[in-house]
C-alpha positions as CSV (number, residue, x, y, z in Angstrom):
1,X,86.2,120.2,84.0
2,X,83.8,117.5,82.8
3,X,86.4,116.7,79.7
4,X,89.0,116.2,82.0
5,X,87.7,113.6,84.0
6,X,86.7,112.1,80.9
7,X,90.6,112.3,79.6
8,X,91.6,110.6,83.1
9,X,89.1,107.7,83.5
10,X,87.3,109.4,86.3
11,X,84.2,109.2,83.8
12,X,82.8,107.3,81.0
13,X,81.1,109.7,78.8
14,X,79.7,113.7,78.5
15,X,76.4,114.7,77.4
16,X,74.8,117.8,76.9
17,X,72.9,119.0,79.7
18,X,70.1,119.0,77.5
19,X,69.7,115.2,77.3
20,X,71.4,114.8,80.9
21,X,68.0,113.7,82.2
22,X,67.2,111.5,79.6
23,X,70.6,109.6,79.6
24,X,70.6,109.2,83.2
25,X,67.3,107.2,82.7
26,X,69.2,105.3,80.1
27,X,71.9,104.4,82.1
28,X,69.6,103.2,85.1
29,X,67.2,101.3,83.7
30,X,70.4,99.3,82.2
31,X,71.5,98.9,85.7
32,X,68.3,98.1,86.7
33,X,68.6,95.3,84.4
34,X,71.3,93.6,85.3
35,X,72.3,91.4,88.6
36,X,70.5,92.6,91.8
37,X,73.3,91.1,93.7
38,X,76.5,92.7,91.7
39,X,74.6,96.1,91.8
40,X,74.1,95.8,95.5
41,X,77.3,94.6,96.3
42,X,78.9,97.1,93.8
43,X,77.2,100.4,95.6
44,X,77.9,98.6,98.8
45,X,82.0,98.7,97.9
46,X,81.5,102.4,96.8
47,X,79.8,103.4,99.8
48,X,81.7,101.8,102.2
49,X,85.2,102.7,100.1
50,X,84.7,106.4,100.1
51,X,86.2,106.6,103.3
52,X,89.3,104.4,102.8
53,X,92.3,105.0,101.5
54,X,92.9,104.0,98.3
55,X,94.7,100.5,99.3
56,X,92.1,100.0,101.5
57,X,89.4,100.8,99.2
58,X,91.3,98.2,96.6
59,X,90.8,95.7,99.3
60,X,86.8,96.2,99.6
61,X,86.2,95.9,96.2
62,X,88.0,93.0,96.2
63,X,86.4,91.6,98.7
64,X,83.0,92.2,97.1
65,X,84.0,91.2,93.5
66,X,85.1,87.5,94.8
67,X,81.6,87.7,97.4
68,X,79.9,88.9,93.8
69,X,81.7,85.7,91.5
70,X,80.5,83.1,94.2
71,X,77.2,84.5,93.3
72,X,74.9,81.9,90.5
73,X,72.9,85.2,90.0
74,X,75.2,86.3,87.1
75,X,75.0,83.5,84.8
């Protein structure tokens, strides 16, 4: 199952469950890393999309990626 979200974009990559922990670590402190403000708003979308529908959901993240460019904290 996990290869087929991979084939369809749902995912970005599979690991072995043996260094699942370990990547996931990975993965966060690069988040953790990068613009407070464009993580926020970018689990705010999510969050708040999941219970859209897909046009609407469009629209939010929209919405958040102009709120996001209008930032200074990304440069």
């Amino acid at each position: 199952m996990s290869w087929d979200a991979l084939k369809i974009g749902l995912i970005e990559e599979v690991v072995p469950n043996e260094i699942f922990l370990e990547r996931a670590i990975e993965l966060a402190r690069a988040i953790a890393k990068g613009c407070p403000t464009s993580t926020a708003l970018s689990k705010k979308a999510m969050n708040e999309g999941i219970a859209l529908t897909l046009n609407e959901a469009l629209e939010k993240e929209k919405f958040y990626f102009i709120e996001n460019i209008l930032t200074l904290e990304w440069n």
